[in-house]
C-alpha positions as CSV (number, residue, x, y, z in Angstrom):
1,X,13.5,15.0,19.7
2,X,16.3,12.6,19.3
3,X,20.1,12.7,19.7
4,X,19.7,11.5,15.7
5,X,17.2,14.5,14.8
6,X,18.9,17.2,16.3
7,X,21.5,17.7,13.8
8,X,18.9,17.8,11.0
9,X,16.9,20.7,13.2
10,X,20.1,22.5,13.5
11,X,20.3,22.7,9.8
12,X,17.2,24.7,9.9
13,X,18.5,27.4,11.9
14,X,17.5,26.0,15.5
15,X,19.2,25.9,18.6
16,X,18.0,23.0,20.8
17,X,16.8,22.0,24.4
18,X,15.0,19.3,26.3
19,X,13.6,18.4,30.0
20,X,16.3,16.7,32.0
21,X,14.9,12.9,31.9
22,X,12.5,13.5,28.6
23,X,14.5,10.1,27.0
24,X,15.6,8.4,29.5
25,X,12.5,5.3,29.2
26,X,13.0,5.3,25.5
27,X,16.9,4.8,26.1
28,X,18.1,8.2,25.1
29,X,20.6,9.8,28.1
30,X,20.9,13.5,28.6
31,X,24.5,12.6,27.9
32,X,23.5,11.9,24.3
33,X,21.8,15.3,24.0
34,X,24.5,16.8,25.3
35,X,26.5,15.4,23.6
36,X,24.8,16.2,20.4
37,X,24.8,19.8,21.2
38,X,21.4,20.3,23.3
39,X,20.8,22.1,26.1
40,X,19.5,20.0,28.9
41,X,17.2,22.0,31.2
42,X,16.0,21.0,34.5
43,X,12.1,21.2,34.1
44,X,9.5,22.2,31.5
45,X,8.5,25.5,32.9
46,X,12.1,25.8,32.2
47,X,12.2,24.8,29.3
48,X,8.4,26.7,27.9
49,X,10.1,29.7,28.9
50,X,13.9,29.1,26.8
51,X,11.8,27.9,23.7
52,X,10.1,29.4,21.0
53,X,8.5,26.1,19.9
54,X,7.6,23.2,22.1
55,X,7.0,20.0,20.9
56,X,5.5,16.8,22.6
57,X,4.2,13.5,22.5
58,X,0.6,13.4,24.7
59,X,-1.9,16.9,24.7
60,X,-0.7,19.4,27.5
61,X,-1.6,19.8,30.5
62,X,-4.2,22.9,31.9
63,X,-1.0,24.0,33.8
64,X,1.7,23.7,30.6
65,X,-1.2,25.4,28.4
66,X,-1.0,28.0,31.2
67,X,2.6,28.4,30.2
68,X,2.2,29.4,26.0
69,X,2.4,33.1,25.2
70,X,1.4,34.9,21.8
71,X,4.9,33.5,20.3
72,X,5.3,30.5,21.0
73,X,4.2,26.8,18.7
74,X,3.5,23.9,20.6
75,X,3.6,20.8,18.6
76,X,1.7,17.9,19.9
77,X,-1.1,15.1,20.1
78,X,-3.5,17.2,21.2
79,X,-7.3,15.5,20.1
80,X,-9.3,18.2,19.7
81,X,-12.8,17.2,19.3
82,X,-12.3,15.5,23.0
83,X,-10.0,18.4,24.3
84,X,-12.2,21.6,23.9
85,X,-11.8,23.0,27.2
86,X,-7.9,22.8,26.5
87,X,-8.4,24.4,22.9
88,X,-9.8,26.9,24.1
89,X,-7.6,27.5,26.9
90,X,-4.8,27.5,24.0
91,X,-6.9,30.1,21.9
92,X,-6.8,32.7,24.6
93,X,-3.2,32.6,25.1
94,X,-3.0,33.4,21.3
95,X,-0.4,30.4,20.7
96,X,-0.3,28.2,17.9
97,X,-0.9,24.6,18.6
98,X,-0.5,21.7,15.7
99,X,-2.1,19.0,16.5
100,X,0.1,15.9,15.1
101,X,-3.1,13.8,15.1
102,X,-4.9,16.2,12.6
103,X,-2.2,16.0,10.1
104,X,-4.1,15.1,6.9
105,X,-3.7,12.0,5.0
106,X,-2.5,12.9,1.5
107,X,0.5,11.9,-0.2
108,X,2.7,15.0,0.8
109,X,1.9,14.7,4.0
110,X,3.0,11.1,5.0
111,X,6.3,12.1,6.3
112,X,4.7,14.3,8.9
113,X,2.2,11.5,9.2
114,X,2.3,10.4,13.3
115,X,-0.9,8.8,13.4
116,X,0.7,6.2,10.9
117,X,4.2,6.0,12.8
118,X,2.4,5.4,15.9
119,X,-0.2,3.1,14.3
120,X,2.3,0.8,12.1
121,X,4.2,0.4,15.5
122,X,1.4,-0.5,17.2
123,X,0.1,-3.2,14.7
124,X,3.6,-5.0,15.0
125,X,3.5,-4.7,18.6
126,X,0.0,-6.3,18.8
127,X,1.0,-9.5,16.9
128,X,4.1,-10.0,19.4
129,X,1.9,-9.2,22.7
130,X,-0.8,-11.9,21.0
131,X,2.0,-14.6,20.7
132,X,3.4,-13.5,24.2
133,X,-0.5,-14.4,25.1
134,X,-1.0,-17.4,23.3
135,X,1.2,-19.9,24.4
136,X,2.0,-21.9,21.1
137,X,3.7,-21.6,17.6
138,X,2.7,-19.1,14.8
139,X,4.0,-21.7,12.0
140,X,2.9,-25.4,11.6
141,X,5.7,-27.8,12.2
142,X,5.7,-31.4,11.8
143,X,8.5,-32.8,14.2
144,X,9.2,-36.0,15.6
145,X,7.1,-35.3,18.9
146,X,3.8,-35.0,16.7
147,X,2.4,-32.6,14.4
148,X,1.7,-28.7,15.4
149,X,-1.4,-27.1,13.1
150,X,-0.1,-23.1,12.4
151,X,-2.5,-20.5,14.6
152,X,-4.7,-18.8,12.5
153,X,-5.3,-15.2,12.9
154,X,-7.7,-13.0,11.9
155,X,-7.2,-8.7,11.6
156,X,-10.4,-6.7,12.0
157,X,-9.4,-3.6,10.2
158,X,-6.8,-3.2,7.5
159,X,-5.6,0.5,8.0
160,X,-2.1,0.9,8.6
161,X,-2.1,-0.8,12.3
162,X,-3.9,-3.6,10.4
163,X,-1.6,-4.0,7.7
164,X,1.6,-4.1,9.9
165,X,0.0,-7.1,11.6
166,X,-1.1,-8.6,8.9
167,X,2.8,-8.9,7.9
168,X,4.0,-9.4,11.3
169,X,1.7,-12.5,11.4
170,X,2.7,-14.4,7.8
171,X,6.2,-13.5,8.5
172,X,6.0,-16.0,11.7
173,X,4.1,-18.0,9.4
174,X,0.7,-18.1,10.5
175,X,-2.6,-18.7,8.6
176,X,-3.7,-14.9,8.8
177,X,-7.3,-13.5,7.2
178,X,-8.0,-9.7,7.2
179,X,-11.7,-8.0,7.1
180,X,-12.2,-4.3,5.8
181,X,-15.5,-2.6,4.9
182,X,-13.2,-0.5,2.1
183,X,-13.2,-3.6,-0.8
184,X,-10.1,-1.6,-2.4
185,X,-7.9,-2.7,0.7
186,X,-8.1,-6.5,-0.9
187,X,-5.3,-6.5,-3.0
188,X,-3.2,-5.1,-0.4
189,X,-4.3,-7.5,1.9
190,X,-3.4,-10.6,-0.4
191,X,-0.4,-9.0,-1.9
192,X,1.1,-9.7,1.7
193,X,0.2,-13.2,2.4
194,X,-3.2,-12.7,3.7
195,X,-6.6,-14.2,2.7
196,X,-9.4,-10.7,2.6
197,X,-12.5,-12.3,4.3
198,X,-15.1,-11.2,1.5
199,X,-18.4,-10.4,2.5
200,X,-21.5,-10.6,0.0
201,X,-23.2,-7.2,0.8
202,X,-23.2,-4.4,-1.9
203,X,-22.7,-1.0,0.0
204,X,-21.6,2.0,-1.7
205,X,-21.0,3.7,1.5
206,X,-17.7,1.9,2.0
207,X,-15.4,3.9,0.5
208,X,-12.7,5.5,2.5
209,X,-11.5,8.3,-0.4
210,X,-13.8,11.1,1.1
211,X,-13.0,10.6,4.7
212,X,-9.2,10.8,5.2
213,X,-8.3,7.3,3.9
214,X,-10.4,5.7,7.3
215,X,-13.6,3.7,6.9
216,X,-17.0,5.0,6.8
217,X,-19.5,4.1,9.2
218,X,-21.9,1.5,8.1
219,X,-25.4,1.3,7.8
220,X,-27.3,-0.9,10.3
221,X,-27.7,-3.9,7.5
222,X,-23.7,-4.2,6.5
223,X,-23.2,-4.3,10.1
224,X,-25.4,-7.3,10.6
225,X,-24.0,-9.3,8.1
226,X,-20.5,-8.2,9.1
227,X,-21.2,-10.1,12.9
228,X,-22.4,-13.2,11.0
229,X,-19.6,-13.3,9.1
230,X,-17.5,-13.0,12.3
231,X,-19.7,-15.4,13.8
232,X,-19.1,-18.0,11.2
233,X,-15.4,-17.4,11.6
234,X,-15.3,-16.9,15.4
235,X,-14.8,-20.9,16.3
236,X,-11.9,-21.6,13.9
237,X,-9.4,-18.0,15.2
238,X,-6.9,-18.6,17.4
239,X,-6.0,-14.6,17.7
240,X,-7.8,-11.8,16.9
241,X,-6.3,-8.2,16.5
242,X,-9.0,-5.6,16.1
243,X,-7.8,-2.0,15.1
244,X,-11.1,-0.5,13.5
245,X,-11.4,2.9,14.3
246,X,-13.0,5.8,13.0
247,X,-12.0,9.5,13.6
248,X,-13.5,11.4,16.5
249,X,-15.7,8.7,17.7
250,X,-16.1,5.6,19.9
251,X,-14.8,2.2,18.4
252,X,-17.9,0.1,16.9
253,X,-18.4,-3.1,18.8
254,X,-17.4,-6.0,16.1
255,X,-16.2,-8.6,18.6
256,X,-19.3,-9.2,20.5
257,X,-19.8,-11.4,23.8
258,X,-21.2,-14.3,22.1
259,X,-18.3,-14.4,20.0
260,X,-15.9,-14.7,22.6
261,X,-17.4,-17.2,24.3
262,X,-17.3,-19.4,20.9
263,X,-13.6,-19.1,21.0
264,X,-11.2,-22.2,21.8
265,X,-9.8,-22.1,25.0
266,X,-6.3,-20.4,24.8
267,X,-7.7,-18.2,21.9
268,X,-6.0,-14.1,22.4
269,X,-7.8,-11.1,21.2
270,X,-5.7,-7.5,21.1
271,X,-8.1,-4.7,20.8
272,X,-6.2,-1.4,19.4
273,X,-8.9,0.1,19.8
274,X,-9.0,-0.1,23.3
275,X,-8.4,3.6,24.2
276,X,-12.0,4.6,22.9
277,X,-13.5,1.8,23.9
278,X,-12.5,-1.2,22.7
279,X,-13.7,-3.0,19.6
280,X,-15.0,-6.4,21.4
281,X,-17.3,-5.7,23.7
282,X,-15.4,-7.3,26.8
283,X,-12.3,-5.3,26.3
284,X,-11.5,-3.4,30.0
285,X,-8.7,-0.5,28.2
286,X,-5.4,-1.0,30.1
287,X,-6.0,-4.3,31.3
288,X,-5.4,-7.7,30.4
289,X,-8.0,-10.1,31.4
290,X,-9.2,-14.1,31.3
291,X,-12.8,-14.7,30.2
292,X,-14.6,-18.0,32.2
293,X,-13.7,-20.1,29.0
294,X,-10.3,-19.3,28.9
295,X,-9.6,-16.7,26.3
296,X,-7.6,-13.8,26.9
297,X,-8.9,-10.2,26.1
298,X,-5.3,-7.8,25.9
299,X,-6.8,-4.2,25.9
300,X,-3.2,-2.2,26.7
301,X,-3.5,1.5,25.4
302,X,0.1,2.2,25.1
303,X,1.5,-0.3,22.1
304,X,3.7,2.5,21.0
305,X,5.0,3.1,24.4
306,X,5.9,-0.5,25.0
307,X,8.6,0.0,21.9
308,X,9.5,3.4,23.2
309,X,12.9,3.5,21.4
310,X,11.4,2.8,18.2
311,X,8.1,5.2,18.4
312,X,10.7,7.8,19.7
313,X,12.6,8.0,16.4
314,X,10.0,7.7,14.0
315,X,8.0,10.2,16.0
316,X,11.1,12.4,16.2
317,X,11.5,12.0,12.4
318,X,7.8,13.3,12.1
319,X,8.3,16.5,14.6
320,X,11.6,17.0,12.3
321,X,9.5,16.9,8.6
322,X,6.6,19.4,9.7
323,X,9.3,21.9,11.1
324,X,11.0,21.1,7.7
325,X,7.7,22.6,5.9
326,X,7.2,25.7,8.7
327,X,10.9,26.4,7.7
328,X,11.0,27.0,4.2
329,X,13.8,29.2,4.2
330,X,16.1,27.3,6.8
331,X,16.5,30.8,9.0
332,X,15.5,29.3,12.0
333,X,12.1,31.6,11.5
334,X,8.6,30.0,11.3
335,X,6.5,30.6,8.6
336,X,3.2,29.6,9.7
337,X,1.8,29.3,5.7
338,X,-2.1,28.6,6.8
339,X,-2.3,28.6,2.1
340,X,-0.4,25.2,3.0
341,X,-2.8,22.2,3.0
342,X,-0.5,20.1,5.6
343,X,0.1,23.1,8.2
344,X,-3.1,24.6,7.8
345,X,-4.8,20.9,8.5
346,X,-2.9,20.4,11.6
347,X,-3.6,23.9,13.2
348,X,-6.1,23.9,15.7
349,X,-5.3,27.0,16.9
350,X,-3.5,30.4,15.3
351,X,-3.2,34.4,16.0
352,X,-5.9,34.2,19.1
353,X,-8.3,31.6,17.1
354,X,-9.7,28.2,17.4
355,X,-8.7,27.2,13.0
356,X,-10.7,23.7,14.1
357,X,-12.3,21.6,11.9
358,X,-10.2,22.5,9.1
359,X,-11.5,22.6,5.4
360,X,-11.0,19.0,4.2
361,X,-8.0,18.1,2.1
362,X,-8.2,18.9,-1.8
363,X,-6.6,15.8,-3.0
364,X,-8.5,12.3,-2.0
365,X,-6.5,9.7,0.0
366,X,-7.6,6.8,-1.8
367,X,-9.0,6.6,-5.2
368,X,-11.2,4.0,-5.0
369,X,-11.2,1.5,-7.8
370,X,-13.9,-0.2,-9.5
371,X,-15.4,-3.8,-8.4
372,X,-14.2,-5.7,-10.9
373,X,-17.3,-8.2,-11.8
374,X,-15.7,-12.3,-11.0
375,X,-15.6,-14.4,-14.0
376,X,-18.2,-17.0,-14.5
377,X,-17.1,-20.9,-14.0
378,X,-18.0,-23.0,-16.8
379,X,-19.4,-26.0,-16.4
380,X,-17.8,-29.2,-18.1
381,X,-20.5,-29.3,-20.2
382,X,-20.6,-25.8,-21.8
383,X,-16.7,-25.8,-21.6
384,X,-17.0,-28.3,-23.9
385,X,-19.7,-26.6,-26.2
386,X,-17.7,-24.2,-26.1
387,X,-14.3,-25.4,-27.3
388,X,-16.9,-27.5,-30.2
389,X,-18.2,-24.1,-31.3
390,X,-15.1,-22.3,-31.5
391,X,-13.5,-25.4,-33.7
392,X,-16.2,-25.4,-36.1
393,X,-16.1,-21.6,-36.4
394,X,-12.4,-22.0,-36.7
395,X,-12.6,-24.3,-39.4
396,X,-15.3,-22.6,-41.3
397,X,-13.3,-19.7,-41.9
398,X,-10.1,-21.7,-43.0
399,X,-11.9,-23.3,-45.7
400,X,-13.6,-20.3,-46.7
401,X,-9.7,-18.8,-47.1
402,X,-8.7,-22.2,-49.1
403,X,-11.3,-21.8,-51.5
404,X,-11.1,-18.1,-52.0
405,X,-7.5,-18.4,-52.6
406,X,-7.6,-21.4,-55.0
407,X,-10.3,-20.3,-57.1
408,X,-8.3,-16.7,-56.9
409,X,-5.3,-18.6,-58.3
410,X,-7.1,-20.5,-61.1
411,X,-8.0,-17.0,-62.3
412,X,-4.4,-15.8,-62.6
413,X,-3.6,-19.1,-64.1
414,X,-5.9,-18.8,-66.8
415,X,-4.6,-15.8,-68.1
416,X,-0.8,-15.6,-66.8
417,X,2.0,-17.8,-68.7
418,X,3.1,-21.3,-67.2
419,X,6.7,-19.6,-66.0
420,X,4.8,-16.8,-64.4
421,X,2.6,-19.2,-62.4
422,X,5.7,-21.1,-60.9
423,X,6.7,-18.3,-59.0
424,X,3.8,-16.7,-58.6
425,X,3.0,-19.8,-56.1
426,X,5.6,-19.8,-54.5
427,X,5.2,-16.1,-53.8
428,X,1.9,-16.7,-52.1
429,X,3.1,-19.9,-50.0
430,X,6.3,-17.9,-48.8
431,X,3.8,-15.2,-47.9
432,X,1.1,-17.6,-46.2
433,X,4.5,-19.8,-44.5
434,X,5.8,-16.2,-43.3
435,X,2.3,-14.6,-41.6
436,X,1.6,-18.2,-39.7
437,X,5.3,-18.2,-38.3
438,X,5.5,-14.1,-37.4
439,X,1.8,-14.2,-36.7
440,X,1.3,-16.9,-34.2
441,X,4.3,-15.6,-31.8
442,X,3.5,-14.3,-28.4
443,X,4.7,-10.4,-27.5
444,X,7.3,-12.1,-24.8
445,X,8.7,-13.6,-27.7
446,X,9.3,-11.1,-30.1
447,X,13.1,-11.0,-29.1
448,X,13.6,-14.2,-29.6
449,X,12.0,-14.0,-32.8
450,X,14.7,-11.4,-34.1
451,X,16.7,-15.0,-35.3
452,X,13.9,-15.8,-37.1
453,X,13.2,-12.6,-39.1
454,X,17.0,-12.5,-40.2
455,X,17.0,-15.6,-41.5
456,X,14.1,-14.5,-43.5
457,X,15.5,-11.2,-44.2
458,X,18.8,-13.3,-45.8
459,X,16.7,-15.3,-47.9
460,X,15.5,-11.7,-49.4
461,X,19.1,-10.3,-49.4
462,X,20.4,-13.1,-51.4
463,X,17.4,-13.0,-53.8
464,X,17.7,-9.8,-54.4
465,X,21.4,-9.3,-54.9
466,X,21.1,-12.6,-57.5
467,X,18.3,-10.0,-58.9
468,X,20.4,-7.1,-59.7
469,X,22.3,-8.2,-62.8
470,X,19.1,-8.2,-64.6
471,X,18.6,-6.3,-67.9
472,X,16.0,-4.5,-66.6
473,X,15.6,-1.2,-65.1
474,X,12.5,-1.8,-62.9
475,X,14.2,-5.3,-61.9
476,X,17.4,-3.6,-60.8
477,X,15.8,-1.0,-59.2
478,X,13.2,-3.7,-57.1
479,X,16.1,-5.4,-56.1
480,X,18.1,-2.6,-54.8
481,X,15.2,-1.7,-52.3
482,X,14.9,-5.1,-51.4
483,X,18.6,-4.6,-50.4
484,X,18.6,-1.6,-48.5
485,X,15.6,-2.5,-46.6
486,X,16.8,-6.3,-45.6
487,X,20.5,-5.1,-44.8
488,X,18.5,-2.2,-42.5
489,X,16.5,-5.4,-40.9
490,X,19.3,-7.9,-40.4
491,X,22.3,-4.9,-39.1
492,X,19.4,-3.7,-36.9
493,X,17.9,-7.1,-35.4
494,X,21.4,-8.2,-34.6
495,X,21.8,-4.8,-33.1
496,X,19.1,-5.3,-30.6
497,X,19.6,-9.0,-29.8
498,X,23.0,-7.6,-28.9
499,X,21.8,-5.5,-26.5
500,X,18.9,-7.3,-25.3
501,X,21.8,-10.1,-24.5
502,X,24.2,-7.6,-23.0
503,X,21.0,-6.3,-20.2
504,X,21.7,-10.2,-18.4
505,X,25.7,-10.4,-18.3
506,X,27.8,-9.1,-15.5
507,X,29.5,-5.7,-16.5
């Protein structure tokens, strides 16, 4: 909870407290709660005991379990698969227990989604301990006291810790590259400034649609050829952020020992995945070390922590959504809805049962999208067949038009009257003049082209009206339609030019 959050749980129905201290690291005073109408109580078995719901940042302790009764929600991290004992422990005081990590990755959830918070905060953080590591600019600058080449970075991992650094590092402006097994993540990837390290291995598995929006694991071959290509790339990285993880197991070893010994001198690698183990295989979690050749390995387990004001209000923002959804009728009442995909997800724990592994979610995280196949490069050569081909075909079919059209016109000239045929051509060259000018126009043009259309439509309008003091009934009637239908073009292309101009000019 934050002094900013409070007043929104307030408008649920809620009456607020908090353990004397609880923000004081993360900058928040108990004069602020106060202040913003919490109770401050002097220690959490204080607290467990005022409070209906409970909600945290780490998993409880055996002892704070100890303190849940029947009616009481505790609202946590809580890791289940590594914290059975505990679950258990939680299932036979007959409290419900949401685990914030279990909060599934759809759509409607993402609000509530603390993994992400945490994890985006983390990804920035990891990009500004590299360069606190590293010792030289992010961005190339050419100054008068000699040239400086930008670092280049490379992101293992483009979930939402890897996308925040991937951002963090182009914004300071350095050369940054990005691997994923999910190919879909590419566009993301270059859409922020990134180059996505491809890697020439078809693998169906590595689709991340089916498992919660994370990576798959991958078969023993992709693997291979994923450490070559890291190989390859290994000598030219000046910092390396790792952050592949996969849910409820230990962090595969990409950065191996052999690649960290090809690194410069200088060279940083971050491992986010530290806290189960580490991606690179030299990672110590909590530490910071110094390999023999001079590259440093940061393997800090508390990112979010190190931001603590920031990870405490876009955690508080989370605690504040899911009470949001177990609130639906703003009475200060919790409706634990287990029908609801989000809360049902997150429970571990309800009415004196473990509710964990819950059913998995009914709409997909990511919809995969098709490889799309890359267009073959020409050669001069068959560029140039090519263009020859297309010329001739052109030009084929524009003397086959020539000829059908003159020897249709020496027909009609052979039977029609002299004066007949002097308009009858021009007919057909206004016709032929009018399809190559409307034709041959681009779409993004078509606006522009409403000038050209009334001035086409005028020459019609004056024909006609020159048209209607004829003697006959079929003329005067021709040229009346020709009048209501040109007046309707040129009133209506003016119309739309009008307001086509009107969408760029200051109100």
């Amino acid at each position: 909870m934050t002094p900013e959050s409070v007043d929104q749980l307030k408008k649920l129905g809620y009456e607020c407290a908090i353990e004397t201290g609880a923000g004081a690291a993360a900058g928040f005073s108990d004069a602020a709660y106060a202040a913003a109408g919490v109770e401050v109580l002097p220690s959490a078995e204080a607290l467990y005991a005022a409070s209906d719901i409970i909600a945290k940042v780490r998993p409880p302790s055996e002892a704070e379990v100890g303190l849940l009764t029947a009616d009481k929600t505790l609202i946590s991290f809580f890791y289940p698969v590594a914290n059975e004992a505990l679950m258990e422990a939680a299932k036979a005081t007959g409290a419900s227990v949401i685990a914030m990590d279990m909060v599934p990755r759809i759509s409607r959830a993402q609000k509530m989604d603390a993994l992400s918070s945490m994890a985006n905060i983390a990804g920035y953080r990891a990009v500004i301990e590299a360069g606190n590591n590293f010792g030289r600019f992010f961005t190339g600058q050419v100054t008068a006291a000699g040239k400086v080449p930008p670092a280049k970075v490379l992101v293992v991992g483009a979930g939402v810790a890897g996308l925040a650094a991937i951002g963090t590092s182009t914004s300071l402006g350095a050369i940054t590259y990005a691997f994923d097994v999910r190919p879909e993540v590419a566009e993301q990837i270059e859409s922020m400034g990134a180059e996505f390290v491809y890697l020439e291995f078809d693998e169906a598995a590595q689709d991340g649609a089916a498992t919660g929006g994370y990576a798959a694991p991958s078969s023993p071959e992709f693997r291979e050829a994923q450490l070559a290509k890291f190989r390859e790339l290994a000598p030219e990285i000046d910092i390396v952020i790792t952050t592949a993880l996969i849910p409820n197991r230990d962090a595969p070893i990409l950065w191996t020992k052999d690649m960290v010994e090809m690194m410069k001198p200088g060279s940083v690698i971050v491992d986010l995945a530290a806290e189960r183990g580490g991606n690179c295989e030299l990672t110590i979690p909590d530490e910071r070390i110094v390999t023999d050749n001079g590259v440093t390995i940061v393997g800090y387990t508390d990112f979010p922590s190190r931001m603590a004001a920031q990870s405490s209000t876009l955690y508080g923002n989370n605690i504040r959504h899911m009470m949001f959804d177990l609130t639906p009728e703003k009475d200060g009442q919790v409706n634990h809805n287990m029908e609801d995909d989000v809360i049902r997800g997150a429970t571990i724990t309800h009415d004196g049962a473990i509710t964990f592994p819950p059913p998995p979610p009914k709409i997909q995280a990511i919809a995969a999208k098709p490889k799309a196949e890359p267009a073959k490069v020409l050669t001069r050569e068959e560029q140039l067949a090519l263009e020859k081909a297309e010329f001739k075909a052109q030009t084929r079919q524009q003397v086959t038009l020539l000829v059908v059209g003159a020897v249709l016109l020496l027909g009609v000239g052979l039977v029609a009257p002299a004066s007949f045929m002097q308009h009858f051509i021009v007919f057909v060259l206004s016709v032929f003049v009018g399809f190559q000018v409307i034709w041959g126009v681009s779409h993004a043009l078509h606006t522009p082209l409403m000038a050209v259309t009334n001035a086409i439509s005028s020459i019609i309008i004056l024909g006609a009206l020159m048209q209607i003091g004829s003697g006959s009934f079929l003329v005067i009637l021709l040229a009346a339609l020709s009048v209501f239908m040109a007046a309707i073009n040129i009133f209506g292309g003016f119309l739309v030019t009008r307001r086509m101009l009107a969408m760029f000019q200051k109100s």
